[in-house]
N, C-alpha and C positions, 0 to 999 in steps of 0.2 A: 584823055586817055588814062592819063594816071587816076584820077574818080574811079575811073570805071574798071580800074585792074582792084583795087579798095572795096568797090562794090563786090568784085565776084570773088572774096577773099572768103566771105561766112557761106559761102555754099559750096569752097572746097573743104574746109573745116567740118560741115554739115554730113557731107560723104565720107569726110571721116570717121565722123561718131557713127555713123550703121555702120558703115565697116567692121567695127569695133563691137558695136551692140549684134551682132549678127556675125558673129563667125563663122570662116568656111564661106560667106557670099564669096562668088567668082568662082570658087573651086568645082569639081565635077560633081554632079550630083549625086546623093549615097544611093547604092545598089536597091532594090527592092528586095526582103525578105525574103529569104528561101525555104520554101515550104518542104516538110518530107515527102519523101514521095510514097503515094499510095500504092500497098500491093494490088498485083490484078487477084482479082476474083479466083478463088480455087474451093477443089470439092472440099469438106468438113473435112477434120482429124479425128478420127475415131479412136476409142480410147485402146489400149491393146490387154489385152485379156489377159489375168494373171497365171502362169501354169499350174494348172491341177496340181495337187495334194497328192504325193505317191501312196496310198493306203488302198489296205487289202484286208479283205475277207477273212479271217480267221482259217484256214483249212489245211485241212490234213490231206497229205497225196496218198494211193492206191497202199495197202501195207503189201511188203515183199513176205513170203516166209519161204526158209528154204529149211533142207535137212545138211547138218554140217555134221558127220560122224554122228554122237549118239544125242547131240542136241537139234533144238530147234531155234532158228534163230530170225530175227525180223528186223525189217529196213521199212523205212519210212524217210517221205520229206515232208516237212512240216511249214508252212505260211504262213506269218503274221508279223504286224507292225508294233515293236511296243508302244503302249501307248507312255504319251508325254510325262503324265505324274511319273508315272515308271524308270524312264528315262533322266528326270530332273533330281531324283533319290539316289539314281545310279554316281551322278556328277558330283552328288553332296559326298560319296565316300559308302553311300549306304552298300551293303551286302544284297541280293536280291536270289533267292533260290527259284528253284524251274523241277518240276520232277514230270517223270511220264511212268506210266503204269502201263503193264500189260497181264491181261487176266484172261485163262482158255479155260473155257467151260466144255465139260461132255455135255451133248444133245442128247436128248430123252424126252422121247414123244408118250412115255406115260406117266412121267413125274419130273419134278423140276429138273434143271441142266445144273450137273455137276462141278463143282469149279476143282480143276485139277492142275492149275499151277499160275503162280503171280510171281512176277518181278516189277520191281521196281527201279530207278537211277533217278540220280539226282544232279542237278549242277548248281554248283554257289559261282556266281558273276560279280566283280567287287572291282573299282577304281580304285588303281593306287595312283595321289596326287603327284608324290615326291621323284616317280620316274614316269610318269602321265604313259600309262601304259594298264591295260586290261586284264585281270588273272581269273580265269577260267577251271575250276575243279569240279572234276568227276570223280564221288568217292559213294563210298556206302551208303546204305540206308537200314533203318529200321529192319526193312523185312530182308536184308541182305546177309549174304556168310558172313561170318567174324573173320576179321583177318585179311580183309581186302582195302588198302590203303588207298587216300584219296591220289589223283593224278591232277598234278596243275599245269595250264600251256601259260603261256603269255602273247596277249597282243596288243597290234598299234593301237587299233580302232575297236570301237563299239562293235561296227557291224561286222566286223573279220570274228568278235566272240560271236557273236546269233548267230551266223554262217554254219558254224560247227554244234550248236545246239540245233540248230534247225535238219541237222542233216544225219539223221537214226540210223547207223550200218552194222550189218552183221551182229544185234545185238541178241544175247542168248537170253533166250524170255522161257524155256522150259528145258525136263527131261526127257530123251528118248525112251527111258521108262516110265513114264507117266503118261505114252500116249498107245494108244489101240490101232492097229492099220485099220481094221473095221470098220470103226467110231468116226461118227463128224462130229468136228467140234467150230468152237466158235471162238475168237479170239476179239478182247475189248480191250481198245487201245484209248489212254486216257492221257492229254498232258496238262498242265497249268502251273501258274504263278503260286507259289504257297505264301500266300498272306501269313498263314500261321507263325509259318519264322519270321515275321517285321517283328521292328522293335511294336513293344505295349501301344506307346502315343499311331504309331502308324498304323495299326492293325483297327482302331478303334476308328481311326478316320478312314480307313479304307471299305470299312464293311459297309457293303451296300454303294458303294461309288462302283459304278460303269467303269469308270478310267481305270481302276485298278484291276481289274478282273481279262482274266487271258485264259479260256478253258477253250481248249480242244479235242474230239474224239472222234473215232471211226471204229467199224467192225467188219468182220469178213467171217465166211465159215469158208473151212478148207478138212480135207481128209490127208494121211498120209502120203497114202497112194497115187493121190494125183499131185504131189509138188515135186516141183523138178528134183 
């Protein structure tokens, strides 16, 4: 008996050593890997379209003219987007002028049409940095009386000033003596961006650039006697 408890002493010692060399034998055996799980099958994702570019046609609406006491006066709404250089000049500080022309010509079926009276106006548009705020003047021009001083507004936004450029009322473009009840005439309304006031460097890089250029026009013939 005792040989044989001796004998089986290196083969408890033996279970030892795997025990040892093998960690975790006896314990529960480790989990199997969990995989992620596959989504099921669904339709594509289509990409989503980005929203259109609000931009517009250049255009001038129907002109109004009406008779106010002994002048003649016209309304107009005007349409367009400035374009981006335009707008990026505006932000630097730059000044940007706008003027609109109105020209009536007498009609004359046996020799040229008469031009029997022009006005003009003007607006200078200018960001000031220091109160981030819009200053808007409507003053004289060249072909204007002496003596009519400029008027300034002030606004928040960019487009709060085009609002009120865009929007032509009651503006007196002739004399009530300067026109015939008889006579038809024709009146050519003209507006645009005047490059010519940019500074030198800007005017030299503008000429002939698309992006800078903003002209508008329309015409109408009308008699006295038929306006309201």
């Amino acid at each position: 008996m005792p040989l044989l408890l001796i004998a089986g002493l290196p083969q408890v010692g033996a279970a030892a050593n795997d025990a040892d060399e093998a960690p975790g034998a006896g314990a529960q055996p480790a989990a199997p890997p969990v995989s992620a799980p596959v989504a099921p099958p669904s339709a594509p994702i289509l990409p989503v379209p980005a929203a259109p570019a609000l931009s517009q046609r250049p255009s001038v609406g129907p002109l109004e003219l009406r008779r106010q006491g002994d002048a003649l006066e016209l309304s107009a709404r005007l349409r367009f987007n400035l374009p981006e250089p335009v707008r990026d000049a505006l932000y630097k500080g730059l000044s940007v002028i706008f003027t609109a022309e109105a020209v009536i010509y007498r009609e004359r079926w046996w020799w040229l049409d008469a031009r029997v009276s022009r006005a003009q106006r003007q607006w200078r548009l200018v960001y000031q940095p220091l109160t981030q705020r819009w200053r808007l003047s409507l003053g004289a021009t060249p072909s204007a009386k002496a003596g009519n001083a400029a008027l300034a507004q002030f606004f928040d936004s960019l487009d709060e000033a085009l609002a009120v450029i865009q929007h032509i009322s009651q503006w007196r473009v002739a004399e009530g003596s300067a026109l015939d009840a008889d006579d038809t005439y024709r009146v050519e309304f003209h507006f645009h961006l005047d490059t010519d006031k940019l500074p030198r460097p800007l005017q030299i890089g503008a000429l002939g650039d698309e992006d800078w250029e903003l002209d508008l026009s329309r015409q109408r013939t009308f008699s006295l006697e038929r306006l309201d």
